[in-house]
C-alpha positions as YAML, in Angstrom:
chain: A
units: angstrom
residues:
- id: 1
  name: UNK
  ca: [63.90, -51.14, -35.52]
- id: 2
  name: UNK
  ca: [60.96, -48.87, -37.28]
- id: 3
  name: UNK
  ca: [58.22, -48.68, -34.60]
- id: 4
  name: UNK
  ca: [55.68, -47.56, -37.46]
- id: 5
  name: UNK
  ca: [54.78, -49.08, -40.84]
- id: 6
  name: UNK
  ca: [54.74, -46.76, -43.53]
- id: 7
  name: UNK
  ca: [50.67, -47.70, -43.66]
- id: 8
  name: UNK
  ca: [50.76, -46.88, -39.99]
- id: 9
  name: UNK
  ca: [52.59, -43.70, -40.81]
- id: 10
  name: UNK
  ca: [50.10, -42.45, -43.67]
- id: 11
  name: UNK
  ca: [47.30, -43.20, -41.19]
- id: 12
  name: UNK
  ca: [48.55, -41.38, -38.49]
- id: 13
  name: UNK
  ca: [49.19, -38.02, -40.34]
- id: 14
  name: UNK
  ca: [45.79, -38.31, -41.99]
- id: 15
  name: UNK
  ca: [44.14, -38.63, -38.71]
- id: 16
  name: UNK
  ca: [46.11, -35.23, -37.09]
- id: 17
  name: UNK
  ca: [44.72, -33.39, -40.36]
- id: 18
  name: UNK
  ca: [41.17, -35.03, -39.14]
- id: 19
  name: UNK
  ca: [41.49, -33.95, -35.66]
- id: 20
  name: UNK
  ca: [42.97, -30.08, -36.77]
- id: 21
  name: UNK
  ca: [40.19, -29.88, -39.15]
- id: 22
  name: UNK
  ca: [37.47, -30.99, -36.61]
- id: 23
  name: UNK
  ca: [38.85, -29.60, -33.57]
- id: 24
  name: UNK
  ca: [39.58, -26.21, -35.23]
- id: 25
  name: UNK
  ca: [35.99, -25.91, -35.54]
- id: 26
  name: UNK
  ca: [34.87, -27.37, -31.87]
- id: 27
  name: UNK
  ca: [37.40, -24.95, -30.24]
- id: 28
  name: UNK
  ca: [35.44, -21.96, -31.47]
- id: 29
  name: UNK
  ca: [31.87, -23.99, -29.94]
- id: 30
  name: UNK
  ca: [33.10, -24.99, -27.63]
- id: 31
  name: UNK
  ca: [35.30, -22.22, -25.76]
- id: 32
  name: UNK
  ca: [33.99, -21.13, -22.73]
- id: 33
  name: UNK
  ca: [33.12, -24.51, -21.70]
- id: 34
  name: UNK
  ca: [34.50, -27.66, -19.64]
- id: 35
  name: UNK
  ca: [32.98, -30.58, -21.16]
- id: 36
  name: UNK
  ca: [32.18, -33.85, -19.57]
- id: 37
  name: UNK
  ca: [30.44, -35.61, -22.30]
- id: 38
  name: UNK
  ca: [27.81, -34.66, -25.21]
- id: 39
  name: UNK
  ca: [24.43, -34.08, -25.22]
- id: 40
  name: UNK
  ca: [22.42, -34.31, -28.21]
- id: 41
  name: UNK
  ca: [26.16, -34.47, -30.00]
- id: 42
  name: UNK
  ca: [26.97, -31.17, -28.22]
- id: 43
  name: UNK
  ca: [29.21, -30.95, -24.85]
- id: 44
  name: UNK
  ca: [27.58, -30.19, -21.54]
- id: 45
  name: UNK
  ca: [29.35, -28.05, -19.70]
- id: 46
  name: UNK
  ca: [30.41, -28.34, -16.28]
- id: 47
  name: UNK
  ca: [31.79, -25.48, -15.19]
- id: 48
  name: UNK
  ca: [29.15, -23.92, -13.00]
- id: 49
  name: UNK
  ca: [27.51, -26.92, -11.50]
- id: 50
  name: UNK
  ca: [30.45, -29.00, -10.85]
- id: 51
  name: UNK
  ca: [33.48, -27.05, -11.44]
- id: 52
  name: UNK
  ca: [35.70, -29.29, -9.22]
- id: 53
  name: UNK
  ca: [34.91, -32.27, -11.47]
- id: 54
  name: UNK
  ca: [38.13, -34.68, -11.96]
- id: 55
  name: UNK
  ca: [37.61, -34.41, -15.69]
- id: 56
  name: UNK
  ca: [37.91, -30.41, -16.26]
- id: 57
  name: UNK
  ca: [41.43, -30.77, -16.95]
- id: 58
  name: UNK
  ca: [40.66, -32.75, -20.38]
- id: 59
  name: UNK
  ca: [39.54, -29.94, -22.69]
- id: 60
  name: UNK
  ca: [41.76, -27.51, -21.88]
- id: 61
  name: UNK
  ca: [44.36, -29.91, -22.18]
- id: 62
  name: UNK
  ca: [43.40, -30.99, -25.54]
- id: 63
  name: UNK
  ca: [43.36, -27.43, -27.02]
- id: 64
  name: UNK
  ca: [47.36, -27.66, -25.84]
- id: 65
  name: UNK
  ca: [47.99, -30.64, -27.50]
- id: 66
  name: UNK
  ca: [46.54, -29.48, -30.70]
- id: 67
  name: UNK
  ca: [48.21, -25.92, -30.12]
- id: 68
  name: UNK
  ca: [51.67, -27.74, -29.46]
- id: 69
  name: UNK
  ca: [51.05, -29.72, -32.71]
- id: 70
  name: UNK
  ca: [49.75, -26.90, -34.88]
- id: 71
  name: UNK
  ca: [50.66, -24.12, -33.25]
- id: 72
  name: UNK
  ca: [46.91, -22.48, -34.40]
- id: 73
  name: UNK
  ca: [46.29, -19.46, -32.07]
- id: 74
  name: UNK
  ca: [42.73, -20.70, -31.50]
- id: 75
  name: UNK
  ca: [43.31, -24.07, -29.61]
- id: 76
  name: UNK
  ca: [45.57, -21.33, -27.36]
- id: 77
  name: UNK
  ca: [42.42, -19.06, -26.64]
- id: 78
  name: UNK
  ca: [40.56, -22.41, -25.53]
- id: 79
  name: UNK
  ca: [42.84, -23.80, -23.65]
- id: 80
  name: UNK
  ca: [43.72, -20.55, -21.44]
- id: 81
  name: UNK
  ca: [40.08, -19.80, -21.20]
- id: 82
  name: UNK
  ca: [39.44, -23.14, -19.52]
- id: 83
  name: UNK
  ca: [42.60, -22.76, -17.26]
- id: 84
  name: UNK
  ca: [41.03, -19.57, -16.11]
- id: 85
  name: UNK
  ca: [37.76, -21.14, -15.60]
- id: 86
  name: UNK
  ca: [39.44, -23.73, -13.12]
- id: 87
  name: UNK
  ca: [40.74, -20.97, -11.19]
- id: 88
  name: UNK
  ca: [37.03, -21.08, -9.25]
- id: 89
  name: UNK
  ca: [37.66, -24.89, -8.57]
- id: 90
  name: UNK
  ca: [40.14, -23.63, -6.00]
- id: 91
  name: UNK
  ca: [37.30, -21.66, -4.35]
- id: 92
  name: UNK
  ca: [35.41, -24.69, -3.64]
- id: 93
  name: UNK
  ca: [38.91, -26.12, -1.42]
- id: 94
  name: UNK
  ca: [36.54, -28.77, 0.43]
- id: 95
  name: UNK
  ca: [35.61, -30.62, -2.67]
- id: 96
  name: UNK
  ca: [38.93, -30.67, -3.91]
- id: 97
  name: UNK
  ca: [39.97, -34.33, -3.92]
- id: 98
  name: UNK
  ca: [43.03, -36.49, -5.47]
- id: 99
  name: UNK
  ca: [42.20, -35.33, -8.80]
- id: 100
  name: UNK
  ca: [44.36, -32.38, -8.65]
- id: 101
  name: UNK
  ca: [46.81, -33.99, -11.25]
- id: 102
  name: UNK
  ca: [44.39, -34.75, -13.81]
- id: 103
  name: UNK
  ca: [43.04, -31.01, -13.95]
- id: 104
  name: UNK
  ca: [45.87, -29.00, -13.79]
- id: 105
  name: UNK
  ca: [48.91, -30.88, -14.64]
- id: 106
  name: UNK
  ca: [46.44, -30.85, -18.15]
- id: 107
  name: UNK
  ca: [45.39, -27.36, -18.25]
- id: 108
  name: UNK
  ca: [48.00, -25.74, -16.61]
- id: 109
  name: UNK
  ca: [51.37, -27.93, -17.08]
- id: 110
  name: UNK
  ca: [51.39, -27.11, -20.98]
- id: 111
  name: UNK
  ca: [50.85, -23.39, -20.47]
- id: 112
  name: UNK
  ca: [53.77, -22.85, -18.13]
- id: 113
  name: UNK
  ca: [56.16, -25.69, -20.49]
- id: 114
  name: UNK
  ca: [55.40, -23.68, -23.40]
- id: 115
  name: UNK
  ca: [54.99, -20.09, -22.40]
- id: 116
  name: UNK
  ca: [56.35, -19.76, -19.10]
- id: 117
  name: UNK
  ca: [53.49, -18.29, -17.63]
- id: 118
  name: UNK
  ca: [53.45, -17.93, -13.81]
- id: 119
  name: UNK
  ca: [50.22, -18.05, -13.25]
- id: 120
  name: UNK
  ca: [49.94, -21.73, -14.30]
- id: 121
  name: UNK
  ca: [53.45, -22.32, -12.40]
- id: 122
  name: UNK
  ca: [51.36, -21.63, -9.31]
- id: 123
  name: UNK
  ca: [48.18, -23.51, -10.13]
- id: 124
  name: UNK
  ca: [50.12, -26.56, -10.34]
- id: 125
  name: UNK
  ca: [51.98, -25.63, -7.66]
- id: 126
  name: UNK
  ca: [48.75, -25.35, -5.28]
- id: 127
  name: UNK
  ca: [47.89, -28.81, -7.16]
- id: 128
  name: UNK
  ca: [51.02, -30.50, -6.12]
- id: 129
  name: UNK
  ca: [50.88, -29.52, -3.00]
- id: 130
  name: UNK
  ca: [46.70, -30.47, -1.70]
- id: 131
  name: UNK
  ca: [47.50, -33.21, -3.06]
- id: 132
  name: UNK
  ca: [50.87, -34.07, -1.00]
- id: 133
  name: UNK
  ca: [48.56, -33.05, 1.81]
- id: 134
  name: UNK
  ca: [46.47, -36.25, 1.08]
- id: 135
  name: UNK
  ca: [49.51, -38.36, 2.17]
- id: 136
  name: UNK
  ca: [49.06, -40.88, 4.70]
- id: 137
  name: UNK
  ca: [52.19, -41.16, 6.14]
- id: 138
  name: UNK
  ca: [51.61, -44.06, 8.56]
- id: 139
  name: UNK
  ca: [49.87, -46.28, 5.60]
- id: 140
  name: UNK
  ca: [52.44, -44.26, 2.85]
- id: 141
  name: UNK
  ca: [49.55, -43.93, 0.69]
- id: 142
  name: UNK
  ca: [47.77, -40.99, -0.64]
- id: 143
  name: UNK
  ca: [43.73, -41.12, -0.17]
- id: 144
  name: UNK
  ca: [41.46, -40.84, -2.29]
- id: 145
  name: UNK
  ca: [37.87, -39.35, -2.51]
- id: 146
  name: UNK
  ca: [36.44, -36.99, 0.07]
- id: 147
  name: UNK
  ca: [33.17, -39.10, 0.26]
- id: 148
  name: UNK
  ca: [31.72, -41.68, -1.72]
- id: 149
  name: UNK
  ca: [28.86, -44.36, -2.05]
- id: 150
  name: UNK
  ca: [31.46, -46.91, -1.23]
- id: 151
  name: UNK
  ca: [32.39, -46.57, 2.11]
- id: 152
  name: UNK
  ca: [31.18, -43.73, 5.41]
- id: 153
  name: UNK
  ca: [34.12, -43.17, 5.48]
- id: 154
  name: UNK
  ca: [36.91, -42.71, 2.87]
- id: 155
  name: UNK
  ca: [40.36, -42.02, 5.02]
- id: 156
  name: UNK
  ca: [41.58, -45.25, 3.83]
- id: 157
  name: UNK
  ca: [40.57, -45.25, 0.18]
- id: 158
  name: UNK
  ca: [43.16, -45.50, -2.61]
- id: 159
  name: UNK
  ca: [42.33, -46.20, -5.98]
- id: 160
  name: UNK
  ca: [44.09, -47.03, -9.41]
- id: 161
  name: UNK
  ca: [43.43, -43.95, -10.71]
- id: 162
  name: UNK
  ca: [45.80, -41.87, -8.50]
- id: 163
  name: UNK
  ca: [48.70, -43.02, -10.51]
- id: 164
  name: UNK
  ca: [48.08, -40.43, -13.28]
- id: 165
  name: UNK
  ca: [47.98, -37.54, -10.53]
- id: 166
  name: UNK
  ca: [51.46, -38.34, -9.39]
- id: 167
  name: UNK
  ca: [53.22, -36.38, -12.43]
- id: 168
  name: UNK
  ca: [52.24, -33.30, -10.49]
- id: 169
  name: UNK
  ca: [53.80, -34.46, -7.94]
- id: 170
  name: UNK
  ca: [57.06, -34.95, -9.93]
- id: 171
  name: UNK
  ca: [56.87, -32.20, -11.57]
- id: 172
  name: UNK
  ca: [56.72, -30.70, -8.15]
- id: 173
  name: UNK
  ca: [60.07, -31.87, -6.76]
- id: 174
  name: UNK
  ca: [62.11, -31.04, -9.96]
- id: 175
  name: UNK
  ca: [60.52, -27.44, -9.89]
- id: 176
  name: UNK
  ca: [61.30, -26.84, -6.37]
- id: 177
  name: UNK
  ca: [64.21, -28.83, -5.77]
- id: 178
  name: UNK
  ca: [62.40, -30.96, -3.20]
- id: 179
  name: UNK
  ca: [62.52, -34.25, -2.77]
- id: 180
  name: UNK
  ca: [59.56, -34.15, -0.25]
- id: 181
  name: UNK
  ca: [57.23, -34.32, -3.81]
- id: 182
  name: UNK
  ca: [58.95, -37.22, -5.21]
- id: 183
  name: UNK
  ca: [58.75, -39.44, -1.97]
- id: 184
  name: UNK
  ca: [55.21, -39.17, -1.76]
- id: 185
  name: UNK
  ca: [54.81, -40.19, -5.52]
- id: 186
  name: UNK
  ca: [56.95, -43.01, -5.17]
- id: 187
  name: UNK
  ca: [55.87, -44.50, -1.78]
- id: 188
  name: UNK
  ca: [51.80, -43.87, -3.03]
- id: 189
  name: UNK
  ca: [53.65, -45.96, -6.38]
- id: 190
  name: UNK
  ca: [55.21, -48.35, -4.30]
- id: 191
  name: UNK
  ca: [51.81, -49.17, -2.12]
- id: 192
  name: UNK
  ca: [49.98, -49.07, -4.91]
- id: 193
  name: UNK
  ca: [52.10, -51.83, -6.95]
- id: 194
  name: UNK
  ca: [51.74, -53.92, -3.70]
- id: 195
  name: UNK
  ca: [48.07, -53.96, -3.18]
- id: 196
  name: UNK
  ca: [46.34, -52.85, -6.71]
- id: 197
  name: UNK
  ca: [48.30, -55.37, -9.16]
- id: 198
  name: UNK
  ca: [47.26, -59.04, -8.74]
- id: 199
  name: UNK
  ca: [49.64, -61.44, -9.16]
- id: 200
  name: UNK
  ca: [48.39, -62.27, -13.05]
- id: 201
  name: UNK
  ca: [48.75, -58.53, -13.60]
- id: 202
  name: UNK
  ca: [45.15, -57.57, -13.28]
- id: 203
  name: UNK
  ca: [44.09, -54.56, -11.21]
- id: 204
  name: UNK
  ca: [41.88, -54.01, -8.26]
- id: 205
  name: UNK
  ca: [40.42, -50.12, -8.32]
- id: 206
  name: UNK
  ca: [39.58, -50.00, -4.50]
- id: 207
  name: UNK
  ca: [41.88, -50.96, -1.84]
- id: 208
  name: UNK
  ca: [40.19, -50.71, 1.29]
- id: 209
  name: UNK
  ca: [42.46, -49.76, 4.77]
- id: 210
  name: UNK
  ca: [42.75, -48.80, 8.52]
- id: 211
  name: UNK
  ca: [44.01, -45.18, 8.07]
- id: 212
  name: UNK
  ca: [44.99, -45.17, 11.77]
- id: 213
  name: UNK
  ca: [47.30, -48.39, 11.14]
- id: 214
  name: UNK
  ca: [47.64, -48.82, 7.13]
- id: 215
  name: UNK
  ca: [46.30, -52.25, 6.99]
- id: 216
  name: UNK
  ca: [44.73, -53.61, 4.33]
- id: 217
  name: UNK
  ca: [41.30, -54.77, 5.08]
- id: 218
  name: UNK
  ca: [39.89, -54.92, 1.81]
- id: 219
  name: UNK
  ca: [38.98, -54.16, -1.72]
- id: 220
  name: UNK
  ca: [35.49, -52.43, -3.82]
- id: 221
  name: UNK
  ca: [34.42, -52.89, -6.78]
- id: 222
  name: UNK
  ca: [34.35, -49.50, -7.70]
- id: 223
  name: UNK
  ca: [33.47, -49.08, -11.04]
- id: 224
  name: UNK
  ca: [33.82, -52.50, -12.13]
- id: 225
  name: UNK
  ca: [31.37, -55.22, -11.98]
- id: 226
  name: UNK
  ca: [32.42, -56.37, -8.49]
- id: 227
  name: UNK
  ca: [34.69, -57.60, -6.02]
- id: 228
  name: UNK
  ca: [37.44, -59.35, -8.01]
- id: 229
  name: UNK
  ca: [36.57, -58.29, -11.23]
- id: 230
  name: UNK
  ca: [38.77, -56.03, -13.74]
- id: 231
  name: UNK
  ca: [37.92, -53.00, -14.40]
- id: 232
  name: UNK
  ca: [39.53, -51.92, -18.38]
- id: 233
  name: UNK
  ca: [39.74, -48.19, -17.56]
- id: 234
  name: UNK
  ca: [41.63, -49.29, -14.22]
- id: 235
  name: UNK
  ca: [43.60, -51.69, -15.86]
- id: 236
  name: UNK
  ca: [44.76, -48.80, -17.99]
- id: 237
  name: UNK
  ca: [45.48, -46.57, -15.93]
- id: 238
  name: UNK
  ca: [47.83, -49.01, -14.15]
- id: 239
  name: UNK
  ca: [49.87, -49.32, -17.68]
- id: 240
  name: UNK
  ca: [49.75, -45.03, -17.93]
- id: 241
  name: UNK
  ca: [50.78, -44.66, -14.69]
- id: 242
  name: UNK
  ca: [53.47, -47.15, -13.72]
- id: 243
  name: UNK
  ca: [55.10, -46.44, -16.94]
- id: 244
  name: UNK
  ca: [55.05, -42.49, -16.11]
- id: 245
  name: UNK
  ca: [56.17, -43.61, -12.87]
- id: 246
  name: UNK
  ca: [58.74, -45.07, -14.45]
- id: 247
  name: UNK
  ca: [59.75, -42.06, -16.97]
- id: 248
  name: UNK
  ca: [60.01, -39.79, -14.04]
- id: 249
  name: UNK
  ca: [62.11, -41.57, -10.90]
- id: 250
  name: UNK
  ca: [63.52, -44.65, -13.40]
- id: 251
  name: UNK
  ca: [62.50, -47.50, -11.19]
- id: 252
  name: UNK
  ca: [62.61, -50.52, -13.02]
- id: 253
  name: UNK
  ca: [60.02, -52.00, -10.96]
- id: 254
  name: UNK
  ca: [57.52, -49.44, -12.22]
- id: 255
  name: UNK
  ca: [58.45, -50.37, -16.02]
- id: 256
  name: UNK
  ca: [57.78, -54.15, -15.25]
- id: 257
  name: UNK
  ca: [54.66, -53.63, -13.23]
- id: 258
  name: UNK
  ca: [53.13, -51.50, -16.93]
- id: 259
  name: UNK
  ca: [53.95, -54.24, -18.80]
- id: 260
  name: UNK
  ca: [52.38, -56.79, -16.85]
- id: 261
  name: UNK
  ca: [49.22, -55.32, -16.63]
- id: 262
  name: UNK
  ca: [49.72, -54.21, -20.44]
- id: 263
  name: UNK
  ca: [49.96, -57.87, -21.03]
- id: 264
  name: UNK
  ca: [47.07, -59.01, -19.45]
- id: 265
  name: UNK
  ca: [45.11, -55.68, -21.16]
- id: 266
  name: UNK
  ca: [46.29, -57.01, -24.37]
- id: 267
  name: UNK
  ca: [45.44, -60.65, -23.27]
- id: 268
  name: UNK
  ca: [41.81, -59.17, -23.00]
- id: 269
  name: UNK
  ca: [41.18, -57.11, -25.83]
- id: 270
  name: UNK
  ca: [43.13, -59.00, -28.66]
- id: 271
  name: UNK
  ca: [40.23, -60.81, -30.16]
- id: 272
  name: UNK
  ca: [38.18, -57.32, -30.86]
- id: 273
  name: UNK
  ca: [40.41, -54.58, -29.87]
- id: 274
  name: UNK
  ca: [37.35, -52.96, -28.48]
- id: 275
  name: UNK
  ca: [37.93, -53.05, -24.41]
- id: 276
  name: UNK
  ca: [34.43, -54.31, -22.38]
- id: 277
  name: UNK
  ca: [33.90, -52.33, -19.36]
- id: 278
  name: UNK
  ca: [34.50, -54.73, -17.54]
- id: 279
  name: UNK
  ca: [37.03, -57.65, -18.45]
- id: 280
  name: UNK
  ca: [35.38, -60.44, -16.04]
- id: 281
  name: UNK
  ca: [31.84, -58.52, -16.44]
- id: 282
  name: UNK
  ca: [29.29, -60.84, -18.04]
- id: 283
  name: UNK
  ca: [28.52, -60.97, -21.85]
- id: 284
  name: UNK
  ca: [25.17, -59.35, -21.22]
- id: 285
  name: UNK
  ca: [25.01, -56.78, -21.10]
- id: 286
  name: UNK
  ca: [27.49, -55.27, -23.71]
- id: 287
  name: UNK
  ca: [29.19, -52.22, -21.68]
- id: 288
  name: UNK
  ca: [32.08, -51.21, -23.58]
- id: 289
  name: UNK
  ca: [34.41, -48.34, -22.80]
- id: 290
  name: UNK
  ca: [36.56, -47.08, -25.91]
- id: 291
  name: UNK
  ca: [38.56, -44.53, -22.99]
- id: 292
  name: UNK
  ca: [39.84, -47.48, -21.49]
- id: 293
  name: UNK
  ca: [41.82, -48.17, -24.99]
- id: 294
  name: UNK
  ca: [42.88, -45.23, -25.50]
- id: 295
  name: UNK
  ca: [44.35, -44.73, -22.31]
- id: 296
  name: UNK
  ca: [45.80, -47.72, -22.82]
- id: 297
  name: UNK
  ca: [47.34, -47.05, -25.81]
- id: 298
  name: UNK
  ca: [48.73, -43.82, -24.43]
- id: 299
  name: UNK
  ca: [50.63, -45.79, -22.08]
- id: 300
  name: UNK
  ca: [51.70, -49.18, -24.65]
- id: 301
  name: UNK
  ca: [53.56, -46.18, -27.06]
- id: 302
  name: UNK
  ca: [55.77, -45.31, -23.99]
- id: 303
  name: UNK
  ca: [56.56, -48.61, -23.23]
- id: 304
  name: UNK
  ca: [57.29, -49.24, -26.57]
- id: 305
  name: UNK
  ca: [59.61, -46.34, -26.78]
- id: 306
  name: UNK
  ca: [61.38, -47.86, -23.50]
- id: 307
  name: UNK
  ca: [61.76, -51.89, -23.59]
- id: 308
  name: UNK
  ca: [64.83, -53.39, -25.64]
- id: 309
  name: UNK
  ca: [64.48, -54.10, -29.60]
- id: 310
  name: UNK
  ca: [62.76, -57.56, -29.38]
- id: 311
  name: UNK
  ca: [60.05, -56.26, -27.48]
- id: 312
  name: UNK
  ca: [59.33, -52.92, -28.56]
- id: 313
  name: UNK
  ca: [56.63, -54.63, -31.74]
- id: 314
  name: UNK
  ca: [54.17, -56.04, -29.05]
- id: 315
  name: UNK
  ca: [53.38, -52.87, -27.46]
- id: 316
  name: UNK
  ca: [53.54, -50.42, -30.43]
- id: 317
  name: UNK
  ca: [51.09, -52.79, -32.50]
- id: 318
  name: UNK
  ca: [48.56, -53.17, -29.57]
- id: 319
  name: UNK
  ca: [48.29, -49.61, -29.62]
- id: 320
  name: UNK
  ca: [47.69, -49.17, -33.27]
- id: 321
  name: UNK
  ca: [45.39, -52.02, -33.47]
- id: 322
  name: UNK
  ca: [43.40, -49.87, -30.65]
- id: 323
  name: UNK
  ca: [44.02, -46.82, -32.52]
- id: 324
  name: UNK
  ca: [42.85, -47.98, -35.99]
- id: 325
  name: UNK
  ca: [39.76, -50.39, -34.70]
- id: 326
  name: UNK
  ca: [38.52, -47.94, -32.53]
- id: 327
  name: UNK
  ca: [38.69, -44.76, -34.46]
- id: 328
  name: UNK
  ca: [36.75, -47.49, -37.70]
- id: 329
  name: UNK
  ca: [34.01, -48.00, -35.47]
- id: 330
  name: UNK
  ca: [33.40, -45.25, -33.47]
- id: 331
  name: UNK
  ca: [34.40, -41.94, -34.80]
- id: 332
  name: UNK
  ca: [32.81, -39.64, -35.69]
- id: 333
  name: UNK
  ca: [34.45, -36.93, -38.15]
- id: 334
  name: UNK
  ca: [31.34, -35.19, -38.48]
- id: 335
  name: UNK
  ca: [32.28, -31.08, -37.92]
- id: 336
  name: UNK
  ca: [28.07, -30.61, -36.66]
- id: 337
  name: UNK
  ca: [29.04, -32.80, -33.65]
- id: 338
  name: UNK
  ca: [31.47, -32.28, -30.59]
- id: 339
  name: UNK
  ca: [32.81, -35.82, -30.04]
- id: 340
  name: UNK
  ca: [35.36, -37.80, -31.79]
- id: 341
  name: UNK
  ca: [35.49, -41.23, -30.41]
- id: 342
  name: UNK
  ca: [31.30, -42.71, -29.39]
- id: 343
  name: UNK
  ca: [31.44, -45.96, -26.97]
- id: 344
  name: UNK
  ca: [33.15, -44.95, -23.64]
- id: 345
  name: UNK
  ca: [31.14, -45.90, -20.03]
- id: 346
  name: UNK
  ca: [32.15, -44.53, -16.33]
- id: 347
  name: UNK
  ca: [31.20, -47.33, -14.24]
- id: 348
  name: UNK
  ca: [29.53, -50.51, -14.62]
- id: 349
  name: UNK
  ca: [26.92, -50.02, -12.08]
- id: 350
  name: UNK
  ca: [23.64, -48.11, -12.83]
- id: 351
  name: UNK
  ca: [22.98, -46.95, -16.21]
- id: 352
  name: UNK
  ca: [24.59, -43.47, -16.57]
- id: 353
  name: UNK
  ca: [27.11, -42.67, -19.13]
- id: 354
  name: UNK
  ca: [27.34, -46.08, -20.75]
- id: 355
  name: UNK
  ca: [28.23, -46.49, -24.20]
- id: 356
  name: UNK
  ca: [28.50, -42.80, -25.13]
- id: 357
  name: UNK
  ca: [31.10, -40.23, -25.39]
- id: 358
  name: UNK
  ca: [32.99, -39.08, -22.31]
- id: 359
  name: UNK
  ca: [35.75, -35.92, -23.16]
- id: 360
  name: UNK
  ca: [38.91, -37.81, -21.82]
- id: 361
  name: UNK
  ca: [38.06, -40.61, -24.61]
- id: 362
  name: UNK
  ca: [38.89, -37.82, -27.06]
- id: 363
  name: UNK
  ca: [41.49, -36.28, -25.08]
- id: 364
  name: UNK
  ca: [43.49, -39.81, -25.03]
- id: 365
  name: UNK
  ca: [42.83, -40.47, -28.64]
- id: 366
  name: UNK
  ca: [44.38, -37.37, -30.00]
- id: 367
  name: UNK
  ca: [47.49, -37.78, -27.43]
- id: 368
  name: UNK
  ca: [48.29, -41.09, -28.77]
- id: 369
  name: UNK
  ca: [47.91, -39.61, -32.14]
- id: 370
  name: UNK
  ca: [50.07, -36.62, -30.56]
- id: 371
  name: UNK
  ca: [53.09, -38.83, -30.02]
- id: 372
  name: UNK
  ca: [52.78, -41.15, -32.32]
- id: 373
  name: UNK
  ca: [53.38, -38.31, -35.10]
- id: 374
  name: UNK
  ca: [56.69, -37.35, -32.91]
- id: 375
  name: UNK
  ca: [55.63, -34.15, -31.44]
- id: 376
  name: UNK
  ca: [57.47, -32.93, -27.95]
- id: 377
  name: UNK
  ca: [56.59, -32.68, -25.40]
- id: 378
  name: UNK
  ca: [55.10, -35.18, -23.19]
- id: 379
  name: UNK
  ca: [53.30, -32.89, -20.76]
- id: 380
  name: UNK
  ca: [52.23, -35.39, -17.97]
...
């Protein structure tokens, strides 16, 4: 079965040569900085007033996809400049948190598959390891924040999101030979699958427990609207990370639990193909977050890639659909601005960052674009 149309195909290769003839230019802008977002159409930069930020990894990591891709010595300068940069994050140890994965399996996983590089063999070494340290081995889950509005105290925090740091972990065990790595992903995997997925394959982001006993005493909001709502960026990140899960240990369970909650993302979106913020937030008002479809999306072209024949169409056309409608409405090919894709929000409550561009909206975007044109490899 062809995955792609041969309309799907043009579209894809016309929107590399958009990215490589934006990003080409942005690279240069934007090199000694690690972006969160874009002010007045430029990106901030983060690196010397919160340098430990969970989203440093992005920009880096997108100069490596477009390196891999086009193999344009620029996106290389970038993308080792920002890996550098992070080198102070490891300074600041006590505001390290479970992020580790999300920074430098991005900025320094692609360096060391690609050039071998030592240096970035240890950073994600040192990543893989704090965050093994996290482990709760009585609760077999790995924690999450250091502090946070939530709760006092956050010993028995775990959130969706940790999913997408577990490739560190994986990539840990193969490196090292240790098993130690992979046990901790999978038992954080398997505790997550039994207290984050709902039984209609929606997602809670905060599971609340005893860290002396590993109980479950409750669930957050988090960034959703509240207490039993669905957060879209969450429920993405459940269909990236299960389905990573899966790619790396082969667990079948992992593969089913993605495409449950890629079926009830898809359930939710289908009508638009523009994700709300929130998926049981009210109408008013509109908060929409773009990331959480491209995240999405990112994780629907692996699944497609893995299910039998007869299935493969439903995932690989959600993804386009969230590909094309998205990138219609909300990019922005402009080469005076930063951004690519507008209309991403962090978190429902208060008013910060909503509707705007956030730097992992981009970074998604042009993976999905990444694979989609065939390139190797994946670097989670």
């Amino acid at each position: 079965m062809e995955l792609l149309t041969k309309h799907e195909t043009e579209w894809i290769n016309k929107i590399w040569e958009k990215l490589d003839a934006k990003l080409s230019v942005v690279t240069l802008r934007s090199r000694d900085k690690l972006p969160f977002c874009t002010k007045t159409h430029m990106h901030d930069d983060t690196k010397d007033d919160g340098i430990n930020c969970w989203t440093n990894g992005f920009w880096p990591g997108l100069n490596w996809l477009m390196y891999s891709g086009t193999k344009n010595e620029e996106y290389l300068k970038t993308a080792e400049t920002g890996e550098k940069l992070l080198d102070a994050a490891f300074d600041n140890y006590d505001q390290i948190s479970h992020d580790t994965g999300f920074i430098w399996r991005l900025a320094s996983g692609p360096n060391y598959a690609l050039t071998g590089n030592e240096k970035s063999r240890i950073r994600q070494s040192m990543a893989a390891s704090h965050l093994m340290a996290r482990f709760n081995p009585v609760g077999e889950f790995i924690r999450a924040w250091n502090k946070h509005s939530i709760a006092d105290d956050c010993s028995g925090l775990t959130i969706i999101d940790t999913m997408l740091n577990l490739p560190v972990l994986y990539w840990a065990s193969r490196e090292y030979n240790d098993p130690r790595f992979r046990f901790v992903a999978m038992k954080h995997a398997d505790n997550t699958m039994l207290n984050h997925i709902r039984p209609d394959g929606s997602v809670r982001h905060v599971v609340i427990r005893n860290s002396e006993t590993g109980e479950v005493t409750g669930e957050a909001g988090g960034q959703g609207y509240a207490i039993g709502s669905c957060w879209s960026r969450g429920q993405a990140w459940a269909i990236y990370g299960f389905v990573l899960s899966y790619i790396h240990t082969g667990k079948e369970e992992y593969l089913d639990t993605a495409k449950r909650a890629a079926h009830y993302f898809i359930s939710a979106v289908c009508n638009t193909w523009i994700p709300m913020l929130d998926f049981r937030s009210p109408k008013e008002p509109a908060i929409y977050d773009t990331s959480a479809g491209m995240i999405a999306a990112c994780g629907l072209i692996e699944i497609a890639r893995l299910v039998p024949e007869y299935e493969k169409g439903l995932y690989m056309r959600a993804a386009i659909k969230l590909l094309m409608t998205i990138e219609e409405k909300y990019a922005d090919w402009s080469k005076e601005t930063d951004f690519i894709i507008d209309m991403a929000s962090g978190s429902y409550k208060g008013t910060a960052h909503h509707n705007e561009n956030i730097i992992y909206t981009d970074y998604y975007f042009a993976e999905a674009i990444y694979k989609l044109k065939g390139f190797e490899p994946l670097f989670w």
